[in-house]
C-alpha positions in Angstrom: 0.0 0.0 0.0 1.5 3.5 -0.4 -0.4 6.8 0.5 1.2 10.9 -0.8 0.5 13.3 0.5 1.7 17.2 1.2 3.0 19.7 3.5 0.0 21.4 5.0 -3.4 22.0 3.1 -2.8 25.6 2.8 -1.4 27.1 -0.4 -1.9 24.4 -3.1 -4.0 26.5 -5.7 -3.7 23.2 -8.1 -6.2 21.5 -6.0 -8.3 24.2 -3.9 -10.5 26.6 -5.5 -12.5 27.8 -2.2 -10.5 29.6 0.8 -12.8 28.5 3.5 -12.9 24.9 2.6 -9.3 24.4 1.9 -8.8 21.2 3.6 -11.8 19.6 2.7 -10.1 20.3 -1.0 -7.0 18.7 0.3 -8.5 15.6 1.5 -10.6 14.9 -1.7 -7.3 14.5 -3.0 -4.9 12.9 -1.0 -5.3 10.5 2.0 -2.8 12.3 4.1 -1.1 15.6 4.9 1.4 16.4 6.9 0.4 18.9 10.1 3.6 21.2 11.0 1.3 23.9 12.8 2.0 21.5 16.1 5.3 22.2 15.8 5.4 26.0 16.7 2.4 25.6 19.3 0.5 22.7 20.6 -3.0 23.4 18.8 -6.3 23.2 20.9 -8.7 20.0 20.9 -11.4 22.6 19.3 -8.8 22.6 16.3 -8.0 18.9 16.1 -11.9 18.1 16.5 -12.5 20.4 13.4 -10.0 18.4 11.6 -11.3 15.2 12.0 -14.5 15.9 11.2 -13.9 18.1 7.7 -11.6 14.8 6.7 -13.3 11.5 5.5 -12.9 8.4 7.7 -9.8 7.0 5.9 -7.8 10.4 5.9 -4.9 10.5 8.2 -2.7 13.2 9.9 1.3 13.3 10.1 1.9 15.4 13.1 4.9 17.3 13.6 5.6 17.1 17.5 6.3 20.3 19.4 9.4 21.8 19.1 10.0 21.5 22.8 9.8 17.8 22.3 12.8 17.5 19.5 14.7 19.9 21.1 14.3 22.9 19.1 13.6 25.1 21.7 13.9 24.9 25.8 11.1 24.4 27.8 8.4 27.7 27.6 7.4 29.1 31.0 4.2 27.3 31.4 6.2 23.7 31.7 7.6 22.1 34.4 9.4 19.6 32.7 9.8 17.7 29.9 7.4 14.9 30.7 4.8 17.9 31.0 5.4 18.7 27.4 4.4 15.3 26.1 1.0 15.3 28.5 -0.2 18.1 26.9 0.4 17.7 23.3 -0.7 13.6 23.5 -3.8 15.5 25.8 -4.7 17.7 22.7 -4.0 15.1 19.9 -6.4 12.6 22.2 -9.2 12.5 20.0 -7.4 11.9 16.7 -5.6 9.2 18.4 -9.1 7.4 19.5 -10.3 8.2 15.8 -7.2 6.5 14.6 -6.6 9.2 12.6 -2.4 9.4 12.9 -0.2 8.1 11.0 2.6 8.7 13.3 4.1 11.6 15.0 6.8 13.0 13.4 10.0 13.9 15.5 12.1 15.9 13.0 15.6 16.8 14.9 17.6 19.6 14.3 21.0 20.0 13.0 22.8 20.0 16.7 21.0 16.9 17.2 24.1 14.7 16.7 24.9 11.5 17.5 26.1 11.0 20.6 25.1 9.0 24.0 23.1 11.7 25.9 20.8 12.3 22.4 20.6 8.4 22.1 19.8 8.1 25.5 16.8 11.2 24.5 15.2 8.7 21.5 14.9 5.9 24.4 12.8 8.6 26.4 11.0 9.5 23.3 9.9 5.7 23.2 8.9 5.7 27.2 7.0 8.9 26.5 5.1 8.2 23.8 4.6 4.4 24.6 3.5 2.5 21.4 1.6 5.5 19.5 3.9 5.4 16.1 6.6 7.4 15.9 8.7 8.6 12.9 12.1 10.1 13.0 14.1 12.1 10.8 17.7 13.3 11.5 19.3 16.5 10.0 22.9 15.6 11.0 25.0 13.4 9.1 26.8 11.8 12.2 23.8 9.8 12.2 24.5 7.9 9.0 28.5 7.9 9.1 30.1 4.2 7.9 30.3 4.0 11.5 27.1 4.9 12.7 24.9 4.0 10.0 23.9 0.6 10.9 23.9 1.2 14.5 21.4 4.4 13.9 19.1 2.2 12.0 19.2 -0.7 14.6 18.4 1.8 17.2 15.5 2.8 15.4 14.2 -0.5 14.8 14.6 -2.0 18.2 12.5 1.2 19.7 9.7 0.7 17.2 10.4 3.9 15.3 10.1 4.5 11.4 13.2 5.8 9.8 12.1 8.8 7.5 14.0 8.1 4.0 14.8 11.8 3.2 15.6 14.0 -0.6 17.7 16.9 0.3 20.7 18.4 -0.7 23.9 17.1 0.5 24.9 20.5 2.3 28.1 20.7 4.4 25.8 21.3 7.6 22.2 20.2 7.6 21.5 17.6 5.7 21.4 13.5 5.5 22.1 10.8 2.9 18.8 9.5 1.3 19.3 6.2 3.0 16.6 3.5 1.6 16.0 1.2 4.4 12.6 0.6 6.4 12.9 -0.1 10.1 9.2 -0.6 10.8 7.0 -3.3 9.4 4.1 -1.3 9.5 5.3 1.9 8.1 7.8 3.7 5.9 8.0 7.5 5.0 9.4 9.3 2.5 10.1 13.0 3.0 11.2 15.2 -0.3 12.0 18.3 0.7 13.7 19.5 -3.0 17.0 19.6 -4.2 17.7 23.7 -3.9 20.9 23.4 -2.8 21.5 27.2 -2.2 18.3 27.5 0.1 19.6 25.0 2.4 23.6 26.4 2.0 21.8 29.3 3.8 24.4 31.4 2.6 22.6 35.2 1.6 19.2 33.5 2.4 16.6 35.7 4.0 14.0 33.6 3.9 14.9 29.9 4.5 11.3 28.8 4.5 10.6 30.2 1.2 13.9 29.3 -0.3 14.8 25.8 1.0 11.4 24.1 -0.9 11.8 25.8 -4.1 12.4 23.0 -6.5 10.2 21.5 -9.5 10.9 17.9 -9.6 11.7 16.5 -12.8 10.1 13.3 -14.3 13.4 11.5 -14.1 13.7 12.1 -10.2 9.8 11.0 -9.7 10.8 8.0 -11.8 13.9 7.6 -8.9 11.2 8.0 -6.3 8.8 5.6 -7.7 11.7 3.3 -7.4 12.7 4.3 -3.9 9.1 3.6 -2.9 8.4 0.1 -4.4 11.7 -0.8 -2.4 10.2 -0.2 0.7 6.9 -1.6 -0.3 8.8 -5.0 0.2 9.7 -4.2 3.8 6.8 -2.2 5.0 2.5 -2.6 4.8 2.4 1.0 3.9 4.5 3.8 2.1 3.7 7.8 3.2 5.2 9.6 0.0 5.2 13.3 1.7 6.4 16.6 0.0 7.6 19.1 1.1 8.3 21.3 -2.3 5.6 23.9 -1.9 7.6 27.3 -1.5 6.6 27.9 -5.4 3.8 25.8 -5.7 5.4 22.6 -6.9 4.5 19.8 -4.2 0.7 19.3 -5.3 1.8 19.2 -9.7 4.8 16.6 -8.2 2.9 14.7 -5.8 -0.1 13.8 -8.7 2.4 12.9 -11.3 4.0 10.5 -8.5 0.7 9.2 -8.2 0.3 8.9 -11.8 3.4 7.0 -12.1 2.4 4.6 -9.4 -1.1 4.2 -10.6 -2.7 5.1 -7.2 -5.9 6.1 -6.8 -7.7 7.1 -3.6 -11.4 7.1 -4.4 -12.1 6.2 -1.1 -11.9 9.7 -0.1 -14.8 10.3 -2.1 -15.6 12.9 -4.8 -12.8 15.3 -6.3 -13.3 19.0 -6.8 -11.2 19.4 -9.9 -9.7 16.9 -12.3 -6.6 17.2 -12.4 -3.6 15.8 -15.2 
């Protein structure tokens, strides 16, 4: 089984035509959508409950966890501790959980998350925190996936019961990982392609990372790639989450439905489409 899906529901003019019902547009299309509003503030239950119910029963969330949580950001006044973190954001996700409506909570790292023991020692608190709700992880530094390293990083990930997130970036000095195929979950493996702009992620005379980094039109030759990377880990895992992460110039929605083309996906258990698209 795979599943695509984007980066928010929120700026993809390919597939929305009215502003107020812009992810009931979304999820007429695809089956999933990546939520990264959770990661700048833990959104209220009123929120989630809206969610769920504008999305048809199938339709799943990808849930960026707080940015307290992958160590972003130290803990804001209101928190005693880290354990406090997690009880609040699990407290608000509550009701998508009971709907079954996640398809794992995404723990995206930052670049001074390296690896050594303490930050090991963090993932194996991630696990007794979030028990056995899934879990995906994506690194952004490379001492992850060293010759050294690599094998053990991806052992560590299986044994906790995490999904490795197989990752299209540029190979930067600084921020960036190898696109390492490999599943670690039976269940699930995601794919996260975030472009190839090389100078947006450099950084260097950027002012606007978030527009910059995602500004990349795949080509049909790297969707062919992708397809490929994909049917890989369809023989290791039930499921494959294709998300992108392109948007900055509109390019995620056009890339993600030639993908699906390619594949030959369709997803008319969402019901009805409100455009016909390629």
């Amino acid at each position: 089984m795979m599943t695509i899906g984007l980066t928010g529901w929120s700026d993809h003019d390919l597939i929305q035509r009215e502003a107020s019902r812009k992810l009931e547009d979304y999820s007429s299309h695809f089956p999933v959508v990546e939520l990264d509003t959770s990661f700048y503030a833990i959104p209220s239950v009123k929120n989630i409950v809206s969610w769920i119910e504008k999305t048809p029963d199938r339709f799943t969330f990808l849930p960026k966890v707080h940015s307290m949580m992958t160590l972003h950001k130290p803990f804001a006044p209101d928190f005693e501790s880290m354990a406090d973190v997690y009880a609040a954001y699990l407290q608000a996700f509550d009701p998508m959980i009971r709907e079954q409506k996640i398809k794992a909570f995404l723990f995206q790292f930052p670049p001074t998350f390296d690896c050594i023991r303490p930050n090991v020692n963090y993932l194996k608190y991630v696990k007794k925190q979030m028990n056995e709700l899934p879990v995906a992880v994506e690194f952004r530094n490379q001492s992850w996936f060293t010759d050294q390293n690599a094998s053990k990083t991806l052992a560590l990930l299986k044994q906790l019961g995490f999904t490795h997130v197989v990752v299209d970036q540029p190979q930067t000095p600084t921020n960036s990982i190898p696109m390492v195929k490999v599943s670690t979950h039976p269940a699930l493996s995601i794919m996260r392609l975030h472009g190839q702009n090389y100078e947006g992620w450099l950084g260097e005379n950027v002012t606007d990372w978030r527009a910059e980094r995602p500004l990349h039109d795949y080509s049909p030759t790297e969707l062919e790639a992708f397809k490929e990377t994909a049917l890989q880990l369809e023989q290791c895992s039930r499921e494959v989450c294709i998300i992108f992460n392109n948007n900055s110039g509109g390019h995620a929605a056009k890339n993600a439905k030639e993908l699906q083309k390619l594949l030959g996906l369709d997803f008319d258990y969402l019901g009805p489409q409100q455009l016909d698209l390629l």
